[in-house]
C-alpha positions in Angstrom: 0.0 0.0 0.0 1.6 3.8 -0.6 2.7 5.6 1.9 0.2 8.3 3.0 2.4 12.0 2.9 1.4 13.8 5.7 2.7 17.4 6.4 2.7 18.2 10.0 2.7 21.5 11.2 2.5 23.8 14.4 4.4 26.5 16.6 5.2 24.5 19.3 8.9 22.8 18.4 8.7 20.2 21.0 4.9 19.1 20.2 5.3 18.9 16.2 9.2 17.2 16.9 7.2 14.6 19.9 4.5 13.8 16.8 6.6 13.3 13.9 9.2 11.3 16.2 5.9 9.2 16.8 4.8 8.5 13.6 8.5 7.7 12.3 8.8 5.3 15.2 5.5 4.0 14.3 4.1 4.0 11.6 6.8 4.0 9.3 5.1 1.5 6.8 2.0 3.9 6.2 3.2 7.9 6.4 5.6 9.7 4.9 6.5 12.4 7.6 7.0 16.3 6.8 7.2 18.8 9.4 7.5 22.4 10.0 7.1 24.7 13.1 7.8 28.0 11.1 4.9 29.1 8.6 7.3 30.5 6.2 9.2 27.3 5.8 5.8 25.4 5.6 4.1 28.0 2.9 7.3 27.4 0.7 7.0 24.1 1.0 3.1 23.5 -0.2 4.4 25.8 -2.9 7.1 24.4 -4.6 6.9 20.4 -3.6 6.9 17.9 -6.7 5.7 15.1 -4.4 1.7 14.3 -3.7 0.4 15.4 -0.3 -2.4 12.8 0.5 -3.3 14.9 4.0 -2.1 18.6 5.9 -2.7 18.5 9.7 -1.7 21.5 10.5 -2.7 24.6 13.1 -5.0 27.2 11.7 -3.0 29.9 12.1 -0.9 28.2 9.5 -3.4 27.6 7.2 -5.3 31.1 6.8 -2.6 32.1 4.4 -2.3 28.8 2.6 -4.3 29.7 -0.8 -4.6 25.9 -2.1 -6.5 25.0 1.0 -8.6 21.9 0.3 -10.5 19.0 1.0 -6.5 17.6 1.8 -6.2 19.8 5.1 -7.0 19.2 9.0 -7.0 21.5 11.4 -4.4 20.6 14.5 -6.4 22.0 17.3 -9.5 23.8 17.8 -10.6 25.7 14.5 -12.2 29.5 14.9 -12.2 30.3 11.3 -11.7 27.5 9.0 -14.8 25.7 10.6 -15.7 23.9 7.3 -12.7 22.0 8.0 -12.3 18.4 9.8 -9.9 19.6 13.2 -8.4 17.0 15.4 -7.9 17.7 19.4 -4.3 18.4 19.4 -3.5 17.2 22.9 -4.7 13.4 22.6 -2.5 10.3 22.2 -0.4 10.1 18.7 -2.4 6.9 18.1 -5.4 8.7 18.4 -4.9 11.5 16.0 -2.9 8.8 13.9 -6.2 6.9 13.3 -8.6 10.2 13.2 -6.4 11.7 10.4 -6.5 8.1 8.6 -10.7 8.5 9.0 -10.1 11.9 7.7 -8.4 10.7 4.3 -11.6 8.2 4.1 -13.9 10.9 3.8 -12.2 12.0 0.7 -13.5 9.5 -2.1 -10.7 10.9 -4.7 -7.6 10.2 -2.3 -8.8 6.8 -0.7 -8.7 5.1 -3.9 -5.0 5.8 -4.2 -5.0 2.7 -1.7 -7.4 0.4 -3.3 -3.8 -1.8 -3.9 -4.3 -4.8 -6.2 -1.9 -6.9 -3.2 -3.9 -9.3 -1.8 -4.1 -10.6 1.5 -3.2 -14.8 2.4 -5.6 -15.5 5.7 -4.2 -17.9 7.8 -7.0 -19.2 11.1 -5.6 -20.5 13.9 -8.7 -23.1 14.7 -8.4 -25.5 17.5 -10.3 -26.7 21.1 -7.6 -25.6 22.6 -8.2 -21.9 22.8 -4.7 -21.2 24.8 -2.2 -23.1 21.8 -4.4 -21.5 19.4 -3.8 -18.2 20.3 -0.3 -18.2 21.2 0.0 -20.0 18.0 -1.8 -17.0 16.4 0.1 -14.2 18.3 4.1 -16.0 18.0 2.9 -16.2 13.9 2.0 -12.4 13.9 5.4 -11.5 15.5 7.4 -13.4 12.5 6.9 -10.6 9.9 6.0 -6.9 10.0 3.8 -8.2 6.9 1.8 -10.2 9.6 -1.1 -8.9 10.9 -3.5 -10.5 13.9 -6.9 -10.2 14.2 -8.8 -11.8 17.1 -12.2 -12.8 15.9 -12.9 -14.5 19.4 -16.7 -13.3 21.3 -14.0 -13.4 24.7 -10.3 -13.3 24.0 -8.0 -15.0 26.0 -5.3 -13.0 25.6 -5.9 -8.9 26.5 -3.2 -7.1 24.9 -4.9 -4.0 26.5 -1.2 -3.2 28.5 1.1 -3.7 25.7 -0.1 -1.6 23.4 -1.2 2.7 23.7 -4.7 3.3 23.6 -6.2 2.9 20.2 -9.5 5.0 18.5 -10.8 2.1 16.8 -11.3 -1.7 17.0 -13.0 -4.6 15.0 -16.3 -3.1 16.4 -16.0 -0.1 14.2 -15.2 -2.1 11.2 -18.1 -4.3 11.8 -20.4 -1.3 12.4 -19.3 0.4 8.6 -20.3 -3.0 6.9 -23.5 -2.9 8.7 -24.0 0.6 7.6 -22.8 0.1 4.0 -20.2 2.9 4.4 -17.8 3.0 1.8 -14.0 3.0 2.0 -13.8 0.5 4.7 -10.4 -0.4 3.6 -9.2 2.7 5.2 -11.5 2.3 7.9 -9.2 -1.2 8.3 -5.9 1.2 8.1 -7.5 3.2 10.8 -7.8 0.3 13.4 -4.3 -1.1 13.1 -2.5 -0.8 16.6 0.8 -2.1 17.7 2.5 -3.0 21.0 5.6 -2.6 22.6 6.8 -6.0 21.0 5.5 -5.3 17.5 2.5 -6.9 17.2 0.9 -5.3 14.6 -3.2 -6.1 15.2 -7.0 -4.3 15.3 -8.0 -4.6 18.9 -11.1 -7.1 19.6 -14.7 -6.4 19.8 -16.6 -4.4 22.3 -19.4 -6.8 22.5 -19.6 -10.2 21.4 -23.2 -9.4 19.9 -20.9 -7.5 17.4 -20.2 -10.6 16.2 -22.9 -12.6 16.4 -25.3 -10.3 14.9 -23.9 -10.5 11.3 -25.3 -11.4 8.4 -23.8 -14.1 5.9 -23.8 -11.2 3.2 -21.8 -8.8 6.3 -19.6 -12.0 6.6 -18.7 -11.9 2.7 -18.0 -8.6 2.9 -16.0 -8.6 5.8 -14.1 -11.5 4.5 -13.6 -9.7 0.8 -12.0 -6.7 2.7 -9.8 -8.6 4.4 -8.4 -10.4 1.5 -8.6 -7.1 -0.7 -6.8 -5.3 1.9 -3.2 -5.9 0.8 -1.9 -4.0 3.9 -0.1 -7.5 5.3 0.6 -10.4 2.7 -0.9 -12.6 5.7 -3.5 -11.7 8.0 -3.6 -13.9 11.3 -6.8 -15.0 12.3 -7.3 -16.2 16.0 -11.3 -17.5 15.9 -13.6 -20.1 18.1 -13.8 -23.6 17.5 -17.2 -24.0 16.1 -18.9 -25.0 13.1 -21.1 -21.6 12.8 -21.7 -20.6 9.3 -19.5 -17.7 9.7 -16.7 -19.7 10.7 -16.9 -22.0 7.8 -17.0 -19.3 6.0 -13.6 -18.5 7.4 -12.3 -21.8 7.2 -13.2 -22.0 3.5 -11.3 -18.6 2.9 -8.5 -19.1 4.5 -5.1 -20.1 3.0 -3.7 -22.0 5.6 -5.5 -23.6 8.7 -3.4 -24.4 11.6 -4.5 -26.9 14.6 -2.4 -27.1 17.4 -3.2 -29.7 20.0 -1.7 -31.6 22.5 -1.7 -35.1 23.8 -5.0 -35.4 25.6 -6.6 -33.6 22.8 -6.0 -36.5 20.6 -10.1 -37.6 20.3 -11.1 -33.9 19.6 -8.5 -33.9 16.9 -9.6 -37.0 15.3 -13.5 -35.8 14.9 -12.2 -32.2 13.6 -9.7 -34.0 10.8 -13.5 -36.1 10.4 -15.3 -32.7 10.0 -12.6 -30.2 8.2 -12.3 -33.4 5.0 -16.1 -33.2 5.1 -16.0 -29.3 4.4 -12.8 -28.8 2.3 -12.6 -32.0 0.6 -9.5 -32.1 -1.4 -8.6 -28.6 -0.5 -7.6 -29.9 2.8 -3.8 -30.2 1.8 -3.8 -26.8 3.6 -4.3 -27.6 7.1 -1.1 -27.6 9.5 -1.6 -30.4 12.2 0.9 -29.2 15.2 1.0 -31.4 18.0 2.4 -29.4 21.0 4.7 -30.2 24.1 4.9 -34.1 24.9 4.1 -35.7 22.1 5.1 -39.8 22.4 3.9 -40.7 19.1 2.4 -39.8 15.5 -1.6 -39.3 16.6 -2.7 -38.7 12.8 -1.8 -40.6 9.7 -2.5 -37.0 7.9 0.0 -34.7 5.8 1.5 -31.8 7.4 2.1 -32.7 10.8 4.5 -31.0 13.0 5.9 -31.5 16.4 6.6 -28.5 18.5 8.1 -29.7 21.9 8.8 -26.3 23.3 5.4 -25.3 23.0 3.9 -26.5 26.7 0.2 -27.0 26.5 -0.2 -25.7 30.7 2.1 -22.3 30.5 0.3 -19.4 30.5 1.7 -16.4 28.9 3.3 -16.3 25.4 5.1 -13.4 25.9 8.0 -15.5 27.1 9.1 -17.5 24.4 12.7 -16.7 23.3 12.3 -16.1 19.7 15.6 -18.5 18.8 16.0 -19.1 15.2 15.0 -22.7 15.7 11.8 -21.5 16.4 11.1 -19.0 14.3 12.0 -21.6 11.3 9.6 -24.0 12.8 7.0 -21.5 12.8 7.8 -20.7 9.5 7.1 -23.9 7.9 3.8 -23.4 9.1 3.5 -21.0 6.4 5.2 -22.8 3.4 
């Protein structure tokens, strides 16, 4: 997806430099970052750049003298003047006013399809009874590649990542509530949601109510699946969902590119009826399913293709933040993938 050019602007040096530092640190794989804290220097600029300018957040006092103000700018504060103008509160968190400007550029039919990318997005569902390997599986997958994404498409999450992470504007809720609505652009919308924690998970937080999910229609399902495929923003998106057979999660399983089942040893008559149920629904297509047995495993429990053994992965430990990322590892989750 291109980089969104964003020129930032204010009086106050330490504010604009604390914001740009922010977005650089970031959000580096969305914006392009210009900045200016002197109006002169920031005029000039609009004036004389060769280079597209997708968005202008910027004070109003900087803008009343700008004479190609457009549909393009935000105002960085409260606006007193240029009140037909979006404005954003300036002292909120980055993430905040990262995701409102993205909302902004939304509004604007003519510069959101500059991101309609043609890239599309592999789904890989973490599906198994056992809702702790599942999503540790999910989460250690989405910390392989900035080009991983998670989405957690549970009614109750077991992991919060509320702590590791700075407080975000939107969630899967709001995506949810736009296909409901039949608002366009949700692909932005989707840009709008991402949020990332201290160890680079890259994610949309959960759902506000489970009802959010529940409520949806199979056509609200298609589309929501459509959008994540067409998104192009990760090559795979990492989907952490129950273990049920609801319509919407064989929708999911159907969609997906990979499928991966980790289990352990006292799991092993689960296993057999979801191996009985998954041929029944993919048929031949089920060459895509990643059977991973987890901690002790004594012998082979399926005669099925694509079964993995992952020892250091104990079934009772409860926190995945832990795991020392060795190159073993990583190349064993990996293989998951190919």
């Amino acid at each position: 997806m291109p980089l969104i050019h964003l020129v930032l602007a204010g009086s106050d040096f330490q504010y604009v430099n604390r914001l740009s530092q922010w977005f650089i640190e970031n959000k580096s794989s969305q914006f392009q970052i210009s900045a200016f804290t002197e109006k002169e220097s920031f005029l000039n600029f609009l004036s004389q750049s060769e280079n597209e300018i997708d968005v202008i957040l910027a004070e109003e006092s900087f803008l009343i003298e700008y004479p190609g103000i457009n549909e393009t700018c935000v105002i960085l504060g409260r606006a007193v003047k240029l009140t037909n103008h979006p404005a954003i509160e300036k002292y909120q968190s980055a993430s905040s006013i990262c995701s409102q400007v993205i909302s902004a550029i939304s509004k604007n039919s003519n510069k959101a399809i500059k991101w309609n990318t043609v890239r599309k997005s592999e789904l890989v569902v973490c599906y198994s009874p056992n809702i702790y390997l599942k999503s540790t599986i999910a989460i250690l997958l989405s910390l392989l590649s900035i080009e991983h994404g998670y989405i957690n498409f549970e009614s109750f999450p077991y992991f919060d990542l509320q702590e590791e992470y700075q407080m975000y504007n939107k969630n899967l809720s709001d995506i949810l509530y736009h296909i409901k609505a039949e608002k366009g652009n949700l692909l932005m919308i989707m840009e709008s949601a991402i949020a990332t924690t201290n160890n680079q998970i890259r994610f949309i937080p959960p759902i506000d109510n489970p009802t959010d999910i529940w409520e949806l229609t199979d056509k609200e399902m298609d589309t929501f699946i459509e959008t994540l495929t067409n998104w192009g923003h990760f090559s795979k998106i990492i989907l952490d969902i129950e273990c049920n057979t609801s319509p919407m999660i064989i929708k999911l399983l159907e969609s997906s590119s990979y499928i991966i089942i980790p289990f352990d040893k006292t799991q092993t008559h689960q296993i057999i009826r979801l191996e009985n149920l998954l041929s029944s629904i993919l048929g031949s297509d089920n060459d895509k399913i990643r059977w991973v047995c987890c901690g002790d495993c004594e012998q082979k429990y399926l005669d099925v293709n694509n079964y993995l053994e992952f020892p250091w992965l104990n079934p009772s430990r409860e926190e995945f933040r832990g795991f020392p990322m060795d190159t073993d590892i990583i190349n064993q989750l990996g293989s998951l993938l190919s």
